[in-house]
C-alpha positions as a printed NumPy array, in Angstrom:
array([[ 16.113,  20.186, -11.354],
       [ 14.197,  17.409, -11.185],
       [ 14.   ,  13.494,  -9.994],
       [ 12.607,  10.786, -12.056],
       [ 10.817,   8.561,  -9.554],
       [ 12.385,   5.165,  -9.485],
       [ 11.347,   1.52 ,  -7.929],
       [ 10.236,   1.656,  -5.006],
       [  9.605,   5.706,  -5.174],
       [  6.033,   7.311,  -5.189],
       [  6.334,  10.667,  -6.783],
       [  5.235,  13.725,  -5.3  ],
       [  3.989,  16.987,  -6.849],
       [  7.067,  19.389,  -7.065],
       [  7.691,  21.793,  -3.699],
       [  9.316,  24.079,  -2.677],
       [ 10.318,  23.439,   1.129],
       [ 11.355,  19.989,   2.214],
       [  8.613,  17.342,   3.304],
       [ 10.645,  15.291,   6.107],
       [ 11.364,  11.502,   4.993],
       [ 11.687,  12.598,   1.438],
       [ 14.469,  11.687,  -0.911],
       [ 16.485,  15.12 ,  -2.465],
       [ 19.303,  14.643,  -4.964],
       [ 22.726,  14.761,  -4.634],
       [ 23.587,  17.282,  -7.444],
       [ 26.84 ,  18.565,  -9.323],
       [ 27.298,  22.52 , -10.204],
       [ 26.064,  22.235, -13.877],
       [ 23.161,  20.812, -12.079],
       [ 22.8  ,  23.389,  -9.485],
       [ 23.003,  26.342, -12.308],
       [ 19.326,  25.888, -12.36 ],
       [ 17.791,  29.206, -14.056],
       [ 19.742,  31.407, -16.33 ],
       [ 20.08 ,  34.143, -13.853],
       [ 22.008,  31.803, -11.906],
       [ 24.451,  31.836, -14.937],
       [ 24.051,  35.741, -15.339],
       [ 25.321,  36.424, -12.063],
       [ 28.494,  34.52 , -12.567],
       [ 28.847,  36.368, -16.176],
       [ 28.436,  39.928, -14.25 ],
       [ 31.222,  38.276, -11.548],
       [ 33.631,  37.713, -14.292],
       [ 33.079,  40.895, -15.895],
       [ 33.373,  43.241, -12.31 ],
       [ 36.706,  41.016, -11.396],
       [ 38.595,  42.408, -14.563],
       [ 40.186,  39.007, -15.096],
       [ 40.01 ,  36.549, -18.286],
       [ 37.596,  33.844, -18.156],
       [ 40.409,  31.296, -17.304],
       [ 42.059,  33.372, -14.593],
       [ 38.637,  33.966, -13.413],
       [ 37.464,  30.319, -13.715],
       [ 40.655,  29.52 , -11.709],
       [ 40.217,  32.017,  -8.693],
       [ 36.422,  32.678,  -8.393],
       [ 34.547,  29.61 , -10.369],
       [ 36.525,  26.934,  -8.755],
       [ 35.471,  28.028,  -5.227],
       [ 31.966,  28.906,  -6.311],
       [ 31.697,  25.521,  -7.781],
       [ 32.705,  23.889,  -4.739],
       [ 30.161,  26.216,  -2.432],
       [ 27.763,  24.801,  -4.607],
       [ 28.31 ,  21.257,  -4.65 ],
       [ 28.928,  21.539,  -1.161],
       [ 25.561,  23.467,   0.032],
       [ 23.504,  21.556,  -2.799],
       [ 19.804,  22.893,  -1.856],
       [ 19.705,  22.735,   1.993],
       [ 17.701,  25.926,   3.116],
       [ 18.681,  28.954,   4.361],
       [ 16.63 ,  28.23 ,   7.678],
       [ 15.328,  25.222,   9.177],
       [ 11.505,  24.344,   7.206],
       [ 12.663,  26.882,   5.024],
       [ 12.976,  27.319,   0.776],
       [ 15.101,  24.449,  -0.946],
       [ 17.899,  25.853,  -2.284],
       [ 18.028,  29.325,  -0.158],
       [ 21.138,  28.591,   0.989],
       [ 22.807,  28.997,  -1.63 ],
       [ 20.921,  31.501,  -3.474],
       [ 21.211,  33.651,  -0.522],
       [ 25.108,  33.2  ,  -0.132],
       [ 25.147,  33.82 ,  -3.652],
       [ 23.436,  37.078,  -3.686],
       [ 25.376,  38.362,  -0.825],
       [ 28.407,  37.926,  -2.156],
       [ 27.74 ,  39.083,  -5.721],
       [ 25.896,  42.465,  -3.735],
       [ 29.045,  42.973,  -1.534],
       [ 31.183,  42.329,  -4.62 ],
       [ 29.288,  45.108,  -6.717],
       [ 29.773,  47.298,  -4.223],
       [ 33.263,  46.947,  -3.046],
       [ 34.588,  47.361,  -6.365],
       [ 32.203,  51.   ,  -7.122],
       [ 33.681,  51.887,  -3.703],
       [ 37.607,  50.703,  -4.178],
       [ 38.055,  50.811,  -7.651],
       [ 41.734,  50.518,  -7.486],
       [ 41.647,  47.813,  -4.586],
       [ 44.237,  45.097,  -5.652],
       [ 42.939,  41.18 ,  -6.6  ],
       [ 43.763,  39.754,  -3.251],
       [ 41.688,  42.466,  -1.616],
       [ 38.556,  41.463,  -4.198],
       [ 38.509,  38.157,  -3.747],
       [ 38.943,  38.187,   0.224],
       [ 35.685,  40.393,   0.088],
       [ 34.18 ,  37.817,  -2.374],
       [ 34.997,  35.056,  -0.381],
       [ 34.391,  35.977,   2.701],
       [ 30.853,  37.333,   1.646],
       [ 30.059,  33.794,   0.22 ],
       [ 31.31 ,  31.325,   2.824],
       [ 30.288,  33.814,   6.169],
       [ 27.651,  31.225,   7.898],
       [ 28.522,  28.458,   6.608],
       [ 28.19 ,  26.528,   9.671],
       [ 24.829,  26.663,   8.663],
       [ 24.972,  23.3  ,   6.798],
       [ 25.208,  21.946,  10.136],
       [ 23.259,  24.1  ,  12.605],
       [ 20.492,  23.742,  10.524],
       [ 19.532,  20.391,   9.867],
       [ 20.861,  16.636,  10.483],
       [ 21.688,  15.387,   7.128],
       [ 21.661,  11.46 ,   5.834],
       [ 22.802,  10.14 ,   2.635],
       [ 20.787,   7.497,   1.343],
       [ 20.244,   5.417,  -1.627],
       [ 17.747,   5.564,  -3.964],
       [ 15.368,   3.143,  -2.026],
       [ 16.108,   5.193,   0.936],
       [ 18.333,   2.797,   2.756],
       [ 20.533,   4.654,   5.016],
       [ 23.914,   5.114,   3.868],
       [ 25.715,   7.134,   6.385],
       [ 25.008,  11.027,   8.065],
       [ 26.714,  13.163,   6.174],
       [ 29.891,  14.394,   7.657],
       [ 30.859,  17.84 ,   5.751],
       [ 34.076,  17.762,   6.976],
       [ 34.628,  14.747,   5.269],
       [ 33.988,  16.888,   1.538],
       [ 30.632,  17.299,  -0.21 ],
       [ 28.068,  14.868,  -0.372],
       [ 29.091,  14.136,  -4.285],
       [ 30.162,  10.312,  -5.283],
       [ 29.047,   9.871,  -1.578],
       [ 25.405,   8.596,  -2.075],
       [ 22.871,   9.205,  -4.726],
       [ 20.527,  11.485,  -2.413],
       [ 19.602,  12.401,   1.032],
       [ 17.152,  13.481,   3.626],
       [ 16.873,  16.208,   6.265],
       [ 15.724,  16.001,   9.667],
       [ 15.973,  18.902,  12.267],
       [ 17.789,  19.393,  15.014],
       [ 16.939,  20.456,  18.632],
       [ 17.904,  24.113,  19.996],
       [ 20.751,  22.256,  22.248],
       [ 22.405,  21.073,  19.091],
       [ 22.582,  24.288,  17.176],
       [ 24.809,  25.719,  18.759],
       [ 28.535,  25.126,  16.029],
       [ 27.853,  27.521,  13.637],
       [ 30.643,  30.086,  13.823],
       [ 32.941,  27.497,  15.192],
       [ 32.863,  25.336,  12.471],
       [ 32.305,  28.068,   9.79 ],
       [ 36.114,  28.991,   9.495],
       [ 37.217,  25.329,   9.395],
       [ 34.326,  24.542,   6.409],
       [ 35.382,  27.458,   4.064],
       [ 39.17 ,  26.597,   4.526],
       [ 38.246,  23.21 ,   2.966],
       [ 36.276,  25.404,  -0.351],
       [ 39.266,  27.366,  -1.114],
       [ 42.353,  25.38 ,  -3.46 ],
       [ 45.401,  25.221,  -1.225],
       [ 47.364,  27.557,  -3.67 ],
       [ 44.444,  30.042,  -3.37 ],
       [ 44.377,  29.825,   0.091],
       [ 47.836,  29.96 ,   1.011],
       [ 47.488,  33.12 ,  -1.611],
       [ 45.285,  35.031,   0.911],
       [ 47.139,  33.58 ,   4.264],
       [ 50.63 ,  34.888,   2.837],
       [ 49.263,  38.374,   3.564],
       [ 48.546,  38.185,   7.38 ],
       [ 47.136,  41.428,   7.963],
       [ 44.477,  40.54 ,   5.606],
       [ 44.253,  36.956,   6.39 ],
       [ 42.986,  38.396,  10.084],
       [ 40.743,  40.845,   8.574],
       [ 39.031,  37.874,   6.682],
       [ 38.829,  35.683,   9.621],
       [ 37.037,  38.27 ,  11.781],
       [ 35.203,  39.062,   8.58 ],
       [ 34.177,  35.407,   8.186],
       [ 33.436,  35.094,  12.058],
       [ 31.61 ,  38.326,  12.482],
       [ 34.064,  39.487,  14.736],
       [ 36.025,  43.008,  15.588],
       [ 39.078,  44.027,  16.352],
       [ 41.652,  42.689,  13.317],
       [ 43.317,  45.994,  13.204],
       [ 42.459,  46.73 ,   9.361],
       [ 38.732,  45.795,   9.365],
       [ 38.532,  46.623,   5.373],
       [ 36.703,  43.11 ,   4.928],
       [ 34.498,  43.835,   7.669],
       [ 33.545,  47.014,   6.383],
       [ 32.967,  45.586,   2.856],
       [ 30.421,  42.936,   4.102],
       [ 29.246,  45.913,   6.214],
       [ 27.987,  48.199,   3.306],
       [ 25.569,  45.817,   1.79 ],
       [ 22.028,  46.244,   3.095],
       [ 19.069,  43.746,   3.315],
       [ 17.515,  45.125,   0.59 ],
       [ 20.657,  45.309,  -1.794],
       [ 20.677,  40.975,  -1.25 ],
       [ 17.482,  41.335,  -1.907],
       [ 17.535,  42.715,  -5.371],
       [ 19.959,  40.009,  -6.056],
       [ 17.409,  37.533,  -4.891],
       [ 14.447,  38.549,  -6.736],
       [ 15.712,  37.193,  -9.54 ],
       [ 16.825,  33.658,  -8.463],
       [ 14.396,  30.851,  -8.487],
       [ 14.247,  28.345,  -5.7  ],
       [ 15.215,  24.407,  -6.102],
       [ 12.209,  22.807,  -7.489],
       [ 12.324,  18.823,  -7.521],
       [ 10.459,  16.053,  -7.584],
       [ 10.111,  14.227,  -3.991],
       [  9.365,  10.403,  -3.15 ],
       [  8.947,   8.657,  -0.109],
       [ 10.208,   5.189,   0.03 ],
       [  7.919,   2.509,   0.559],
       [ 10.506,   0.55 ,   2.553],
       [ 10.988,   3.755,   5.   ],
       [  6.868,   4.9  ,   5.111],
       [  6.527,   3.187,   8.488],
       [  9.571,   4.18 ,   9.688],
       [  9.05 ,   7.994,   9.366],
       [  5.806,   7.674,  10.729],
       [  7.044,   6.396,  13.934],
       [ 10.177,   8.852,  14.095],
       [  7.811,  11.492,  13.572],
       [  5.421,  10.285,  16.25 ],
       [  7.926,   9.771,  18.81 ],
       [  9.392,  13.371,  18.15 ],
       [  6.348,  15.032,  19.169],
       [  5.227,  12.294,  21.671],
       [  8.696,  13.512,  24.063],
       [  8.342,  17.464,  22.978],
       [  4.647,  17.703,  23.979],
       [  5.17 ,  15.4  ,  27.048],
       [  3.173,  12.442,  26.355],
       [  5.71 ,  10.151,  25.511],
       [  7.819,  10.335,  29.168],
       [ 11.607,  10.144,  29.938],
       [ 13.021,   8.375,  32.795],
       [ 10.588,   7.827,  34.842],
       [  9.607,   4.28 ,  36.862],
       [  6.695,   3.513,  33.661],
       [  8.675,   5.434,  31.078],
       [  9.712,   3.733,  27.783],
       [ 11.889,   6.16 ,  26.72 ],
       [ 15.405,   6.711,  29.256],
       [ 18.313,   8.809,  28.491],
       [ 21.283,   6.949,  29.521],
       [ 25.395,   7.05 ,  29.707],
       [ 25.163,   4.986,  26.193],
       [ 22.137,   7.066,  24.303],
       [ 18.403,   6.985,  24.39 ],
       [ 17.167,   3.658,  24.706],
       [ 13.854,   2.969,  23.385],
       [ 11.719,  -0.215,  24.886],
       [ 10.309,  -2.182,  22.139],
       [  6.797,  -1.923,  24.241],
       [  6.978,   1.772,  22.312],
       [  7.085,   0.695,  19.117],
       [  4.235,  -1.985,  20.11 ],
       [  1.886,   0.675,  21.272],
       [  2.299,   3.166,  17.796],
       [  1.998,  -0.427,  15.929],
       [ -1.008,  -0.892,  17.629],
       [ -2.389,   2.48 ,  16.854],
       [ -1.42 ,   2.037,  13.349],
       [ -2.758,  -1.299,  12.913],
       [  0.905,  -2.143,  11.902],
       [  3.068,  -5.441,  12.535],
       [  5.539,  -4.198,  15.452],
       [  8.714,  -6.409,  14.673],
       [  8.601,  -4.729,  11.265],
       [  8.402,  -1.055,  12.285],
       [ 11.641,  -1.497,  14.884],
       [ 13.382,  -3.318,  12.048],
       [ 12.214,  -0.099,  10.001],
       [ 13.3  ,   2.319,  11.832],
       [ 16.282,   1.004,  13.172],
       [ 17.505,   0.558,   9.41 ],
       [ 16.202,   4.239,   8.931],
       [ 18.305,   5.437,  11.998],
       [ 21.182,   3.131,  10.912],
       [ 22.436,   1.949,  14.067],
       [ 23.724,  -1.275,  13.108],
       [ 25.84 ,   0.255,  10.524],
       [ 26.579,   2.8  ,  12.678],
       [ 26.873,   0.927,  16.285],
       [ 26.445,  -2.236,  15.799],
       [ 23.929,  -5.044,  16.674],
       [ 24.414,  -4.245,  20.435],
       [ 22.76 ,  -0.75 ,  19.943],
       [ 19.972,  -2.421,  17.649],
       [ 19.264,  -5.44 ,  20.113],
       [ 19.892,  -3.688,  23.428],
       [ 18.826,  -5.017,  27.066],
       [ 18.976,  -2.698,  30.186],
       [ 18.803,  -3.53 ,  33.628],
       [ 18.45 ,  -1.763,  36.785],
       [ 21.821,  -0.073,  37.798],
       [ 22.083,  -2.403,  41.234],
       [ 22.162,  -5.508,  39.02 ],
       [ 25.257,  -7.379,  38.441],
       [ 25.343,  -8.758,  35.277],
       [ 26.484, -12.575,  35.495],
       [ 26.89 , -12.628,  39.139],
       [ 23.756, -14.404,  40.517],
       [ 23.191, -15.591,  43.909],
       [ 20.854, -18.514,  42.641],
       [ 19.494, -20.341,  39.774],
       [ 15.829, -18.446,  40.598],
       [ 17.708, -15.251,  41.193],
       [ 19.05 , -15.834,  37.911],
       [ 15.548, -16.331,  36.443],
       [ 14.04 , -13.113,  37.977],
       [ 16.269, -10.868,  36.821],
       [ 16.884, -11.688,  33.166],
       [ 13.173, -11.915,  33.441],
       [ 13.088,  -7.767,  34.387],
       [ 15.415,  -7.082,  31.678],
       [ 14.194,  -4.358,  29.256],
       [ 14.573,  -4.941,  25.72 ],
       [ 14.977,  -2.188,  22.658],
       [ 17.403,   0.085,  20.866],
       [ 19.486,   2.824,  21.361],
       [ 19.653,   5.868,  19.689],
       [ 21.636,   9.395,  19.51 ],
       [ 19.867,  12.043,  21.857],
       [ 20.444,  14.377,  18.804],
       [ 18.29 ,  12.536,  16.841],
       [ 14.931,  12.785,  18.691],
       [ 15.006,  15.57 ,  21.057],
       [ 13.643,  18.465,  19.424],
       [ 12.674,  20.757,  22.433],
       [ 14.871,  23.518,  24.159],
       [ 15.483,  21.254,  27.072],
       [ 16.785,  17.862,  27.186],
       [ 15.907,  15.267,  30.007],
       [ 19.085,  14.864,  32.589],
       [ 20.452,  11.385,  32.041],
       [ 19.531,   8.665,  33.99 ],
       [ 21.905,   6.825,  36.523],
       [ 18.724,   4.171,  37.441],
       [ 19.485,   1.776,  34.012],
       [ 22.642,   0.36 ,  32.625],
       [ 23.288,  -1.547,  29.781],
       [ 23.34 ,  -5.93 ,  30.227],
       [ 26.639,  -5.544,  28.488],
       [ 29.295,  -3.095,  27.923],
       [ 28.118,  -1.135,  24.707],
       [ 31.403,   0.68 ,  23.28 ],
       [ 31.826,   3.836,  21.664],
       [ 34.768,   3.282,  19.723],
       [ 33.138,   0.65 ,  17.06 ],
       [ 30.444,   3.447,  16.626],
       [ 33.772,   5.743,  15.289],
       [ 35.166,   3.529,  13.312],
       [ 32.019,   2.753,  11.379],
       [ 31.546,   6.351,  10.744],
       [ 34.605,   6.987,   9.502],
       [ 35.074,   4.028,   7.44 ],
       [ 33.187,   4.291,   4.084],
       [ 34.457,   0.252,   3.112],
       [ 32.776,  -1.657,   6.35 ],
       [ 29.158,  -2.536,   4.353],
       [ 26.723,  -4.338,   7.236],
       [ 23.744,  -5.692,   6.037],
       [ 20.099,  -3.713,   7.215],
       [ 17.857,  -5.651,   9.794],
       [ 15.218,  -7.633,   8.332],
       [ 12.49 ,  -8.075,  10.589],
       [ 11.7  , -12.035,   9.082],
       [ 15.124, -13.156,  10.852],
       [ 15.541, -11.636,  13.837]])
């Protein structure tokens, strides 16, 4: 699989784990079939199942082309291989599949592909757990974060990024898992395996790792594959291998996200405190523009350019809204509007700190995250609900930031 660089894209030499900042592309399952043994493994699926090709196409290949699509090459584990994910799920399934069958040769078709299926979606969660995902275009501009529950990131944007998530935000896995494969499998399929309750509740507890369905036949199935069986079935799969950019209009950006993420995890870069520049508040993480000043002036950079950077690479205004982009905070005791004097006034507009706000998700990394503040307030009310709407609302297009008119 590869990328052709495009305008405004500097090629890299072809990896294997994700670089963060880099553009990956949004792929379709003909694309994903990237070496033959991919293709092998779905012949020897089709062959083990007993069906025809179209029954089989219609039971197993729909739902494997939809794990596909929907996985694309995220890793198994955070930093880890591009396209793990899915060559691991893969394996797993195809191992517990071989198996199962040697070991129930008469089991009936619902029984084979509630193993199948169960072995393939089990940790799927993982999409989320693992890594914050952003769909961007091919410049890089930010697009939206993906939402998987809103379907797979096809037709959605050309490509995306990765960036990873702290320990406090990894915690959705198996909750979400269950809810994520129900959305893989066709309705008729599905309502196919949920007809049969006994086995429906085997293949949730199967799904969730978790005991005490009665039957347990799914459990056991996933049970009887070892490490080293999935691993035989990986040897032969190759890894994603594509051709990464950086965007030129994002270089800056990334530099200063990455810089601030290790700034707060190592401690330089304080949190709440009287000097701080960084506070976690009731409306996000609000970032002084004197921050972005002193990387700029590290960097030898213009500073109005990196915030306008990096709050297009963030996407708050799409996402929040100017208010979030342009934010002033004020010392909780201050009453907005409500001045005793005309020099009163004057002071305290004066002591008015000036920056954005961002999601506490999206730059601490470290197993503990800094209580929030009750010492700063926002100048003005900054509400929620827009933020919601935007997400959800693929239609509502609001122009980036550019740092030359604001």
């Amino acid at each position: 699989m590869f990328i052709k660089s495009s305008s405004g894209i500097s090629p890299n030499a072809k990896v294997l784990t994700y670089q963060e900042g880099l553009l990956l592309p949004v792929l379709n399952a003909d694309e994903l079939l990237f070496s033959s043994r991919h293709k092998g493994l779905l012949r020897q699926l089709c062959d083990i199942s007993g069906l025809a090709q179209s029954e089989f196409d219609e039971v197993y290949g729909v739902l494997i082309r939809q794990f596909m699509e929907f996985v694309q090459i995220l890793p198994h584990k955070p930093n880890g291989i591009l396209g793990s994910l899915l060559n691991y799920h893969l394996a797993r399934a195809v191992a517990t599949f071989v198996k199962y069958n040697e070991a129930r040769r008469s089991a009936s078709a619902l029984y084979k592909f509630a193993v199948f299926s169960a072995a393939l979606l089990k940790e799927l969660g993982l999409v989320m757990s693992n890594q914050r995902v952003v769909l961007v275009t091919d410049t890089g501009d930010f697009v939206r974060d993906w939402n998987p529950f809103a379907g797979s990131m096809i037709g959605q944007a050309p490509y995306f990024k990765m960036y990873p998530v702290g320990p406090k935000f990894m915690r959705i896995e198996s909750e979400v898992t269950l809810m994520l494969a129900r959305q893989l499998i066709a309705r008729d399929i599905f309502t196919w395996l949920s007809n049969d309750f006994a086995l429906f509740s085997d293949w949730v507890c199967a799904l969730l790792d978790h005991e005490g369905s009665g039957i347990e036949e799914i459990g056991w199935a996933l049970s009887i594959v070892k490490r080293e069986d999935i691993m035989a079935m990986l040897a032969g799969l190759e890894g994603a291998t594509v051709d990464m950019g950086l965007p030129v209009a994002t270089e800056h950006a990334e530099a200063f996200y990455r810089w601030l993420k290790e700034g707060l995890e190592k401690g330089e870069i304080t949190v709440n405190k009287k000097d701080s520049l960084v506070h976690y508040t009731k409306d996000g993480v609000f970032i002084e523009k004197k921050l972005f000043q002193q990387f700029s002036d590290l960097m030898k950079l213009t500073a109005s350019v990196v915030y306008a950077h990096f709050g297009n690479l963030m996407g708050i205004v799409k996402t929040c809204g100017e208010d979030f982009f342009f934010a002033k905070f004020i010392s909780a005791d201050t009453t907005p509007g409500n001045y005793s004097s005309f020099a009163t006034s004057l002071a305290q507009k004066s002591s008015a700190r000036e920056g954005m706000v961002v999601n506490a998700r999206d730059v601490f990394m470290g197993k503990d995250i800094p209580e929030k503040t009750d010492q700063l307030k926002s100048a003005k009310i900054l509400n929620p609900v827009r933020y919601h709407l935007l997400q959800t609302n693929s239609n509502i297009n609001i122009n980036t930031i550019n740092p030359s008119t604001k």
